[in-house]
Structure formats: C-alpha cells, structure tokens
Biotite code that builds the C-alpha atoms (Angstrom):
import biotite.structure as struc

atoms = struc.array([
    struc.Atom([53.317, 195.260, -66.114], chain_id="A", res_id=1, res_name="UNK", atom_name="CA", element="C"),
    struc.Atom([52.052, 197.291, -63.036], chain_id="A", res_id=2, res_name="UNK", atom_name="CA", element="C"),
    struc.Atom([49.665, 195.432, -60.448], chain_id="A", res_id=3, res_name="UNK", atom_name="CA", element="C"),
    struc.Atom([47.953, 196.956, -57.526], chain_id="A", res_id=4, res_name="UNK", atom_name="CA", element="C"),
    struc.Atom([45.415, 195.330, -55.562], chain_id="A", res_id=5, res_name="UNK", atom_name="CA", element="C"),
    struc.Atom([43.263, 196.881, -52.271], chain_id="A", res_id=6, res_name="UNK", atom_name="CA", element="C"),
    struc.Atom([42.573, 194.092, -50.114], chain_id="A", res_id=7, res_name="UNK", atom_name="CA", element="C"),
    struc.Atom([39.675, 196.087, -48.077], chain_id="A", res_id=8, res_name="UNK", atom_name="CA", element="C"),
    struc.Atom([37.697, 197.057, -51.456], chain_id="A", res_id=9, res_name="UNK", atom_name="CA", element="C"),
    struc.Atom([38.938, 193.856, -53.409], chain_id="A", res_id=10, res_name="UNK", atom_name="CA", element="C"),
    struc.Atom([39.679, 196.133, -56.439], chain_id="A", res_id=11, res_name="UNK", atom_name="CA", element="C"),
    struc.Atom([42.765, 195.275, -58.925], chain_id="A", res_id=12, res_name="UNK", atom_name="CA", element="C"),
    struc.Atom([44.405, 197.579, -61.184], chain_id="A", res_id=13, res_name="UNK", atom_name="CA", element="C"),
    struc.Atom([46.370, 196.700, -63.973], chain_id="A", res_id=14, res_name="UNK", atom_name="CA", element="C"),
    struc.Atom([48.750, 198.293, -66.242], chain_id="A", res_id=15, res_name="UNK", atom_name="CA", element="C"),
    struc.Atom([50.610, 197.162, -69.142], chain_id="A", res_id=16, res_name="UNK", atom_name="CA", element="C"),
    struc.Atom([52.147, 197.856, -72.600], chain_id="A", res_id=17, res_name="UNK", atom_name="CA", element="C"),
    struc.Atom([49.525, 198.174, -75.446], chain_id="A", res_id=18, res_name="UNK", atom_name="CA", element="C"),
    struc.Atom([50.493, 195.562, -77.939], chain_id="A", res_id=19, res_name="UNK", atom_name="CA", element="C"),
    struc.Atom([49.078, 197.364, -80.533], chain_id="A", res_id=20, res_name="UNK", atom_name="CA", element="C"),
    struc.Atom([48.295, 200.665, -80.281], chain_id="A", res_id=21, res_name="UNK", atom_name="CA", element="C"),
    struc.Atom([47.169, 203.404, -82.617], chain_id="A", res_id=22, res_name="UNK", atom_name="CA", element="C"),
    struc.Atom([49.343, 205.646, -83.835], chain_id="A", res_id=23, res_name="UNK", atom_name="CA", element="C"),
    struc.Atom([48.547, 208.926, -82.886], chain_id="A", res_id=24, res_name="UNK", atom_name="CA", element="C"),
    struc.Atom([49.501, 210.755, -86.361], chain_id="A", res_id=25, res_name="UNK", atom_name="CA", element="C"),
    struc.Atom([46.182, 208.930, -87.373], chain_id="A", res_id=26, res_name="UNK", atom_name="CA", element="C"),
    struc.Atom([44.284, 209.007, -84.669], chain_id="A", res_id=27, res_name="UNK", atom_name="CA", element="C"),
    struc.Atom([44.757, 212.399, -83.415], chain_id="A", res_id=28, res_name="UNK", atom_name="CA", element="C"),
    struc.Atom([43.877, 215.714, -84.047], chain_id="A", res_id=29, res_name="UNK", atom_name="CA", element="C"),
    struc.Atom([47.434, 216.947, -84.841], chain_id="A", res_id=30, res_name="UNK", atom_name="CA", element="C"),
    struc.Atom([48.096, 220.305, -85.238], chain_id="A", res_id=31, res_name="UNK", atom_name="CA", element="C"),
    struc.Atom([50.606, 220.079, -87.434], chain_id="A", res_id=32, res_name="UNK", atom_name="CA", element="C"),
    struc.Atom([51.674, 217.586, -90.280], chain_id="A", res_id=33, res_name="UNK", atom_name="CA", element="C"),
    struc.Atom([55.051, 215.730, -90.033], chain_id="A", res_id=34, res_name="UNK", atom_name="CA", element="C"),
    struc.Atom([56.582, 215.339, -93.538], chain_id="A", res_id=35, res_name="UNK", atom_name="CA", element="C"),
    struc.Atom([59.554, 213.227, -93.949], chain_id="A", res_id=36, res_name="UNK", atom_name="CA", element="C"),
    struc.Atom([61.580, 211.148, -96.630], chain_id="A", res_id=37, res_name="UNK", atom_name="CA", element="C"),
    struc.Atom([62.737, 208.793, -93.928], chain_id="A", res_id=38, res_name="UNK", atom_name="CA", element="C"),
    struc.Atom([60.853, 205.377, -94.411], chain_id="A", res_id=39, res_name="UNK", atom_name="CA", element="C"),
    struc.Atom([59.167, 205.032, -91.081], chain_id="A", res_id=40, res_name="UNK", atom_name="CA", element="C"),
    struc.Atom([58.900, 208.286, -89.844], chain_id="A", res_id=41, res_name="UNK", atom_name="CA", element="C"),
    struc.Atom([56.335, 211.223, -90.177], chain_id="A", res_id=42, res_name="UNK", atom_name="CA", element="C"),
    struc.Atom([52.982, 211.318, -91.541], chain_id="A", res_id=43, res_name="UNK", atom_name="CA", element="C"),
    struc.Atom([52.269, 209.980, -95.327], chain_id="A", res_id=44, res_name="UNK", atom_name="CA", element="C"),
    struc.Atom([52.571, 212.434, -97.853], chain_id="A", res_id=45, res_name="UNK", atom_name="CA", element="C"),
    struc.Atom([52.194, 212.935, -101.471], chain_id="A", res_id=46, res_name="UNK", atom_name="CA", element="C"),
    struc.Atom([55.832, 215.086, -102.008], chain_id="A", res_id=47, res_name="UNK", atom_name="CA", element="C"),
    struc.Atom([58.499, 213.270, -103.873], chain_id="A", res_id=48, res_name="UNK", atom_name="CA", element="C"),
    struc.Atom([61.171, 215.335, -102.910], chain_id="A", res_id=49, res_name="UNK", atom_name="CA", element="C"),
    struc.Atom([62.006, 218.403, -100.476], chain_id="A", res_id=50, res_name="UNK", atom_name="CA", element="C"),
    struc.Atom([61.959, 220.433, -103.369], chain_id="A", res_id=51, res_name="UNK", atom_name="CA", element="C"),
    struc.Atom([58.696, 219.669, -104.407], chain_id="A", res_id=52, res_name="UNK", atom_name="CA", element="C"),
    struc.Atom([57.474, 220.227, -100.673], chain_id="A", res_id=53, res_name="UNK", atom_name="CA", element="C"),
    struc.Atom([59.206, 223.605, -100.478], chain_id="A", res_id=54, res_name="UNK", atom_name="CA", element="C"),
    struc.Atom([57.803, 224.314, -103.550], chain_id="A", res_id=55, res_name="UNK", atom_name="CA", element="C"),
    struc.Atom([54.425, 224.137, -102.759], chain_id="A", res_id=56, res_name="UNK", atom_name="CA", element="C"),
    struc.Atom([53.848, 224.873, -99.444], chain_id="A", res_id=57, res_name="UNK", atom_name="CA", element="C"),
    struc.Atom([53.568, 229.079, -99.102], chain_id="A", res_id=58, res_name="UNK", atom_name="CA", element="C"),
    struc.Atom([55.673, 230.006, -96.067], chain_id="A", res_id=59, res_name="UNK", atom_name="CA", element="C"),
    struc.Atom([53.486, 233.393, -95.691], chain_id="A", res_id=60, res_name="UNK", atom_name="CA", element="C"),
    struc.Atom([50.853, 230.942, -95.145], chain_id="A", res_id=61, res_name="UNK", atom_name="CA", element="C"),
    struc.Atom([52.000, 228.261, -93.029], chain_id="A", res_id=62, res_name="UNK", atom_name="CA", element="C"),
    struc.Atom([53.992, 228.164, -89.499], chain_id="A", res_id=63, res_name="UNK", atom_name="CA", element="C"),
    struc.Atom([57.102, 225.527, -90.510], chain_id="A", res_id=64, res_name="UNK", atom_name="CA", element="C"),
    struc.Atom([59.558, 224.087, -88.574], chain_id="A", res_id=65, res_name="UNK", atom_name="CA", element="C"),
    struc.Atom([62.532, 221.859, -89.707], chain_id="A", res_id=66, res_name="UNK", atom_name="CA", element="C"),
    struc.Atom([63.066, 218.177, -88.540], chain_id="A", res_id=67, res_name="UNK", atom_name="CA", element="C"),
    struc.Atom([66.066, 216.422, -87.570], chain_id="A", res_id=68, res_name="UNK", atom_name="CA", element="C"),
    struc.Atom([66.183, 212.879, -86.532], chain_id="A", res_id=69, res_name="UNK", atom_name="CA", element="C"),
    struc.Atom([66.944, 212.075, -83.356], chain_id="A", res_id=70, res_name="UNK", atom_name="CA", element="C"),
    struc.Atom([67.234, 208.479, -81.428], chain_id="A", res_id=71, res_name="UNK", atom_name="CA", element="C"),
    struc.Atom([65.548, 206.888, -78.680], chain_id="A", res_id=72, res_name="UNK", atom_name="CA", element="C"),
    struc.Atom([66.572, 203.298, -77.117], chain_id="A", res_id=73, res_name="UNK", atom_name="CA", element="C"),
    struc.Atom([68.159, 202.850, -80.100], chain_id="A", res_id=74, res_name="UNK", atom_name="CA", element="C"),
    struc.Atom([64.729, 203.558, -82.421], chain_id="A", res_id=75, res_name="UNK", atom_name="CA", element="C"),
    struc.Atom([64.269, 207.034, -85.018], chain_id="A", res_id=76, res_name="UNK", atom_name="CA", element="C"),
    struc.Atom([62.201, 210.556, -83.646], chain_id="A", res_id=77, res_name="UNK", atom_name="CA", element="C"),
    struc.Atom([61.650, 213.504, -84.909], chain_id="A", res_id=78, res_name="UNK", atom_name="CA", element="C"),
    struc.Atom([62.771, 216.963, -82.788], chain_id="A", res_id=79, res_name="UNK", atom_name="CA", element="C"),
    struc.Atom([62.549, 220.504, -84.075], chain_id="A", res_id=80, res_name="UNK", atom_name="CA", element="C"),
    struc.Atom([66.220, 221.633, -85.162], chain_id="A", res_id=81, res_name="UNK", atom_name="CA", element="C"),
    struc.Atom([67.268, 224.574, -83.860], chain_id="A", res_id=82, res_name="UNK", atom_name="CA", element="C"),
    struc.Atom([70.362, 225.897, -85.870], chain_id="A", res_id=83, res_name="UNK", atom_name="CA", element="C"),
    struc.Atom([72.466, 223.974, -87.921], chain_id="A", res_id=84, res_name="UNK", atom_name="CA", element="C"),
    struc.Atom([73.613, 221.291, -85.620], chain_id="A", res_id=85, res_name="UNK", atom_name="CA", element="C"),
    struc.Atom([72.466, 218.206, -87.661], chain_id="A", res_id=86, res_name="UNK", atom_name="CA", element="C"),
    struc.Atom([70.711, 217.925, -91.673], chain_id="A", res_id=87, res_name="UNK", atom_name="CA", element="C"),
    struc.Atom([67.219, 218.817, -91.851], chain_id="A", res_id=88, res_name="UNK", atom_name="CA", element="C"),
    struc.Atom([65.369, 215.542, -92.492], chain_id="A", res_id=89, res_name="UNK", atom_name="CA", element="C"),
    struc.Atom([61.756, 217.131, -92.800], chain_id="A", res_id=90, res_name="UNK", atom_name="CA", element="C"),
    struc.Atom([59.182, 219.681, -91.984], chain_id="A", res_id=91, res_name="UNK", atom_name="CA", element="C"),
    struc.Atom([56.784, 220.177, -88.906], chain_id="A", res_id=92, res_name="UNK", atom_name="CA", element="C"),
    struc.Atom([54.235, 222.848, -90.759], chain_id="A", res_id=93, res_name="UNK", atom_name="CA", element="C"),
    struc.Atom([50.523, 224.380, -89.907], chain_id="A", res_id=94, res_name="UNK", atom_name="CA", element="C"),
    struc.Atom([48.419, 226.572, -91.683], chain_id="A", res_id=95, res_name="UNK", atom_name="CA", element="C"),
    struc.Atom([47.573, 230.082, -89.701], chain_id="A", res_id=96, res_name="UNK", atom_name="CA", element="C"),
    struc.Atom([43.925, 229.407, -90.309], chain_id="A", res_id=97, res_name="UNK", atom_name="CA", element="C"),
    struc.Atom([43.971, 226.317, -88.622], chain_id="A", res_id=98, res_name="UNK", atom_name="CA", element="C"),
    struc.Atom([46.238, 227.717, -85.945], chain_id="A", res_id=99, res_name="UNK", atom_name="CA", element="C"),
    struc.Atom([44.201, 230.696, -85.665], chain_id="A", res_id=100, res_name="UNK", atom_name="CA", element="C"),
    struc.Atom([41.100, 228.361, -85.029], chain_id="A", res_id=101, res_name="UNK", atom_name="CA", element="C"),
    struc.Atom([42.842, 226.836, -82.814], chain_id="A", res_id=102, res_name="UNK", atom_name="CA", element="C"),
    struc.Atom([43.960, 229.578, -80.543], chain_id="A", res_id=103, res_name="UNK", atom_name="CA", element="C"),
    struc.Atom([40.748, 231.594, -80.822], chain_id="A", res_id=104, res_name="UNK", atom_name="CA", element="C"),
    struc.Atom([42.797, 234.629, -82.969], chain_id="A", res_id=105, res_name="UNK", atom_name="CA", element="C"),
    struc.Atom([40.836, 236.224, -85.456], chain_id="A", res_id=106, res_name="UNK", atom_name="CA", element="C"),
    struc.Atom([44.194, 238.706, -86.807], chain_id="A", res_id=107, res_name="UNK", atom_name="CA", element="C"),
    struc.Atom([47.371, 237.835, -86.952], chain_id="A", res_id=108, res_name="UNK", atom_name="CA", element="C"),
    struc.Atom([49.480, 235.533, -85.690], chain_id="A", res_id=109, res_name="UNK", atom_name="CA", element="C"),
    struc.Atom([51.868, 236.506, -83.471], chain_id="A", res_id=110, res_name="UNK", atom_name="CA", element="C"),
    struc.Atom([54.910, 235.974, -80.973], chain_id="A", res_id=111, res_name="UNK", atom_name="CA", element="C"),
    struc.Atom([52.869, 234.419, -78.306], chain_id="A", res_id=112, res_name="UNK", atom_name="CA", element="C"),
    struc.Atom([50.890, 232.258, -80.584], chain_id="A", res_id=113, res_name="UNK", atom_name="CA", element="C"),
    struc.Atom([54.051, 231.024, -82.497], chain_id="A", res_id=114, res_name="UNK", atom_name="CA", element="C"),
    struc.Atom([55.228, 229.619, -78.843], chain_id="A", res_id=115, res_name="UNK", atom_name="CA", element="C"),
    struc.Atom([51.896, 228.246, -78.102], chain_id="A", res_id=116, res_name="UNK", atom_name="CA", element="C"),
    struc.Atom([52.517, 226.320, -81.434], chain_id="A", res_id=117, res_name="UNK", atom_name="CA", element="C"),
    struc.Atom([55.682, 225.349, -80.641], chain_id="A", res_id=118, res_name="UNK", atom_name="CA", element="C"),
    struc.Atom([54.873, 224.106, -77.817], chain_id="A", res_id=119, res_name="UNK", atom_name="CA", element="C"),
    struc.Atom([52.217, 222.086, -78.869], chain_id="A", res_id=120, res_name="UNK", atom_name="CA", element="C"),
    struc.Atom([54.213, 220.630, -81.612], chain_id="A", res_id=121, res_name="UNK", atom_name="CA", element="C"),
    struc.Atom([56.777, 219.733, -79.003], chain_id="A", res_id=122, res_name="UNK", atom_name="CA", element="C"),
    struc.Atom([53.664, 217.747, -77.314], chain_id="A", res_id=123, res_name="UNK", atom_name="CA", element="C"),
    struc.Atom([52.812, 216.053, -80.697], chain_id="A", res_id=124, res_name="UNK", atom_name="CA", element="C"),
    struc.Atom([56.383, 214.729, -81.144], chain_id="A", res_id=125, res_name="UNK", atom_name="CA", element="C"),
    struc.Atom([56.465, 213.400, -77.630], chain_id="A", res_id=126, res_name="UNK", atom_name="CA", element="C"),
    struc.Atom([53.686, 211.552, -78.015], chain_id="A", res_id=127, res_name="UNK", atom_name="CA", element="C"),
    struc.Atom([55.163, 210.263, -81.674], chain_id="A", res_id=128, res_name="UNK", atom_name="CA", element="C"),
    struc.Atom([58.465, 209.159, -80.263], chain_id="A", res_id=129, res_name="UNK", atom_name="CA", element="C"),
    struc.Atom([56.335, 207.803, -77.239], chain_id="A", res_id=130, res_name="UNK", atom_name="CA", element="C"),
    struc.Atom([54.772, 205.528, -79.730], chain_id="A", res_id=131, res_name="UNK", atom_name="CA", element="C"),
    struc.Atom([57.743, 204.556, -82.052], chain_id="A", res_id=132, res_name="UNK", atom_name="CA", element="C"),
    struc.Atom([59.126, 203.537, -78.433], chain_id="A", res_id=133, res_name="UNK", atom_name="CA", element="C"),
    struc.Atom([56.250, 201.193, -77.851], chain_id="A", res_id=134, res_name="UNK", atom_name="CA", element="C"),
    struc.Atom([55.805, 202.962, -74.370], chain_id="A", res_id=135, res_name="UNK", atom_name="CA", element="C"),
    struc.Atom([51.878, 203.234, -75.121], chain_id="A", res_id=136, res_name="UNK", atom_name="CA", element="C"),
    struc.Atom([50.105, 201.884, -72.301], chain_id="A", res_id=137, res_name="UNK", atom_name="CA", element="C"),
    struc.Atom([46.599, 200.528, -71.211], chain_id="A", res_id=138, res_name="UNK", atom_name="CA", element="C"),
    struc.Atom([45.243, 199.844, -67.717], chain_id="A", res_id=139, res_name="UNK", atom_name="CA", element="C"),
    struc.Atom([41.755, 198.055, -66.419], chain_id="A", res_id=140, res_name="UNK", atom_name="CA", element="C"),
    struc.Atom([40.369, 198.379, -62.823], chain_id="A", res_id=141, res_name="UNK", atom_name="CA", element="C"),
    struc.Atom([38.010, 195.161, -61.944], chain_id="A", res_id=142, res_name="UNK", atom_name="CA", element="C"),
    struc.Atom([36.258, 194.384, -59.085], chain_id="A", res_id=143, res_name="UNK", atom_name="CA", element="C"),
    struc.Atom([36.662, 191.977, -56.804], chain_id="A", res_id=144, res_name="UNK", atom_name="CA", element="C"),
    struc.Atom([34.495, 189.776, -58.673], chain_id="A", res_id=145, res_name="UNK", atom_name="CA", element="C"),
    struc.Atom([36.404, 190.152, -62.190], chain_id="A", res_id=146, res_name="UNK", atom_name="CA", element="C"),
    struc.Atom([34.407, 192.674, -63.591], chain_id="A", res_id=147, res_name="UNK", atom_name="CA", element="C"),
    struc.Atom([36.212, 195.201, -65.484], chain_id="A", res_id=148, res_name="UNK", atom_name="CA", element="C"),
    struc.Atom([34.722, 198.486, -64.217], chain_id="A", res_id=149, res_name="UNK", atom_name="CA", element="C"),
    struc.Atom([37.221, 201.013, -65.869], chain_id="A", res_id=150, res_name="UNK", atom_name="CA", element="C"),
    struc.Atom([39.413, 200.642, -68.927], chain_id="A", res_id=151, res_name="UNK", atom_name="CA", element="C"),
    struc.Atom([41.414, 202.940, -70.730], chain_id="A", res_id=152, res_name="UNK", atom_name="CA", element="C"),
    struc.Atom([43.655, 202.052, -73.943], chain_id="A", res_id=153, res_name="UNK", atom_name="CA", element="C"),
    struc.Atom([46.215, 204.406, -75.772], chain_id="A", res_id=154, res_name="UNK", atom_name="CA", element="C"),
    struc.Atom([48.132, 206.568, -72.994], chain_id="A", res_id=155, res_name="UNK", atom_name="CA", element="C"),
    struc.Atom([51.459, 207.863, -74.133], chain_id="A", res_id=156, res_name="UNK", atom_name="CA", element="C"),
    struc.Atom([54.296, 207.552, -71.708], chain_id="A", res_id=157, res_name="UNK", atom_name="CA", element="C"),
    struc.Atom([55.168, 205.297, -69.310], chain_id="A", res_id=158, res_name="UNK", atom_name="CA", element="C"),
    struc.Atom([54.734, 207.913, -66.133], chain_id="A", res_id=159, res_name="UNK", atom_name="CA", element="C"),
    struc.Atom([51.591, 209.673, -67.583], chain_id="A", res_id=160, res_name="UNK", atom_name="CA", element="C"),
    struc.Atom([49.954, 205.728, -67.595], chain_id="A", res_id=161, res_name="UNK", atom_name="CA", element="C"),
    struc.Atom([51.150, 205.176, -63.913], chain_id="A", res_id=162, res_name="UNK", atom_name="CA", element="C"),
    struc.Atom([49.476, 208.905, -63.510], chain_id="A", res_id=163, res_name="UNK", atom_name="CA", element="C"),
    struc.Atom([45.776, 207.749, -64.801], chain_id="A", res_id=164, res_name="UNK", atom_name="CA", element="C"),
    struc.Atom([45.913, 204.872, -63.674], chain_id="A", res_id=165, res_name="UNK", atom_name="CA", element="C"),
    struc.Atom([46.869, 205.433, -59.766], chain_id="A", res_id=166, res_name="UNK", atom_name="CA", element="C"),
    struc.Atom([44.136, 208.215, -59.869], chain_id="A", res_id=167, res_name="UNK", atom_name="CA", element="C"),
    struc.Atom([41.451, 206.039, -61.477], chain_id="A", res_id=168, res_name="UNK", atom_name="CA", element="C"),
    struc.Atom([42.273, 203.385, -58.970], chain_id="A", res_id=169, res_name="UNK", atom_name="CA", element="C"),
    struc.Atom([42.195, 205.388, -56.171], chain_id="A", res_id=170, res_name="UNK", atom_name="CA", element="C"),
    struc.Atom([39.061, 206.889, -57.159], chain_id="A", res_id=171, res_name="UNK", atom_name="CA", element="C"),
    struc.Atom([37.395, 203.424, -57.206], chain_id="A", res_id=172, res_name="UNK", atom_name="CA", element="C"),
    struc.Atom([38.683, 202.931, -54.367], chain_id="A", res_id=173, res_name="UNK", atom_name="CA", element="C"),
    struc.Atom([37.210, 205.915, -52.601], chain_id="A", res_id=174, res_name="UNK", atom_name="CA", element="C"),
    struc.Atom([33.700, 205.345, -53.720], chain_id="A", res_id=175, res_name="UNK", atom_name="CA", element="C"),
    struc.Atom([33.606, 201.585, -52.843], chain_id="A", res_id=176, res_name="UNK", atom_name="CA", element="C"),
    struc.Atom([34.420, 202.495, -49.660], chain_id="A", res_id=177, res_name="UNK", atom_name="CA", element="C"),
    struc.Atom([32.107, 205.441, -49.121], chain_id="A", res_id=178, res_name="UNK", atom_name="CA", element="C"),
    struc.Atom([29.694, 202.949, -50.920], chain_id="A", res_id=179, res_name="UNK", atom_name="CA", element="C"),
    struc.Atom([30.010, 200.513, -48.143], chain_id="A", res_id=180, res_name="UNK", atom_name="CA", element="C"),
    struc.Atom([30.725, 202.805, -45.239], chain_id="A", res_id=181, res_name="UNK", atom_name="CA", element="C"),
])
C-alpha cells in the first residue's frame, strides 16, 4: 500500500492492490483471442484439442501466433514463442477484418500492420500476466474532510498505478491550491 498526504491542501492519496479485480480477457476489448489447453490460462474456448483448433481456424484469414508458457513469481503467462525454444502450448490469433478495423486499412494487411499487431498483442499479454500476478491496482484521492474526490479501480502494473496515481494527486493538488490562492 502507497500513502501520500499534502499537508498544505489536506489531500490523501491512496494506493493499493485490487482484491478482486476483473480480468481483462473479459473485460477488455482484446484484439486477439488467447486459446489454451492449460487449465487456468487463456481465454475460454469451445476447441477440444489443437487439432480441432488448427482445423478450423483459416490461417489465410487470421494473423496467429504460437504460445508458450512462461513463469512469473512462481505463477503461469503466456509469451509469443519465437522459434522452437520451448512446446507450443496455444495460439494468440486475430481475424484481418477485425485487424483491419482496427488499424484503419481498407487492403491488405501488411508488414507494418503485422508489427502493430504484435505489438499490441505483446500489450494484451502484459496486462494478462499483470493480472495472474495480482499486481492490479486501485487508488482514491479524498479530501481533507474524507471525501473521496477521485477513484480509479483496475490499473495493470505496479509502476503504471504509481504513474496515475502521482499525476491524479498532483493534479488535485494543483487546483486546490489555485482554488484557494
């Protein structure tokens, strides 16, 4: 837990871990879909086996990646596997219509949009391993009176929460005092 208080505006800020916060393969508006057979991992899926999945998804169609599993403070990820390094334990995959929405491309996808994608699936499974971590945070600015003036629930990442939160208390602070100056 993080606590900062100003003593000339009276203002406390207060940070903490999110005891339970949403997961952001339901909550957000992923890009791609995370398929796994690891219990615990990825988003739910109707595919009994990898064969069934490779089966039925049309790689002319789709943008796929393969999964490995990777560890964090002792708890399962999911990274993009480059080469042949460690088994393949799912897919990271997006339809080209949806990516094309996405990046504003009307023709074809190419080179520059395939990084763009891969780097926003990078951003995706950040946040995911963020919240398998349990390093989702949430952090309320009150008044000196108690009253909660600023709240924000479900930040991803330990140094991203510090982030917001700093600049939403400083910002408080700056307008109390330009408020009472």
């Amino acid at each position: 837990m993080l606590q900062m208080v100003d003593k000339d505006t009276g203002l406390t800020m207060m940070m903490e871990v999110q005891s339970k916060p949403r997961n952001p393969r339901l909550a957000e508006n992923n890009l791609f879909q995370l398929v796994t057979w690891t219990r615990g991992l990825g988003d739910t899926h109707t595919w009994r086996t990898r064969e069934s999945f490779l089966s039925s998804i049309k790689t002319q169609d789709h943008l796929i990646y393969r999964l490995r599993k990777g560890e964090r403070s002792r708890r399962p990820t999911l990274a993009v596997l480059h080469g042949t390094e460690a088994p393949t334990i799912g897919y990271a995959f997006a339809h080209y219509d949806l990516l094309r929405l996405e990046f504003d491309q009307p023709g074809d996808i190419g080179p520059e949009e395939v990084k763009r994608a891969l780097d926003l699936l990078m951003v995706e499974l950040l946040t995911y391993e963020e919240y398998i971590a349990g390093q989702v945070y949430r952090f309320t600015i009150a008044n000196q009176a108690g009253v909660v003036i600023e709240r924000r629930d479900n930040i991803y990442g330990e140094d991203y929460a510090e982030h917001l939160a700093q600049t939403a208390f400083d910002t408080h602070r700056l307008g109390v005092d330009a408020r009472e100056g």
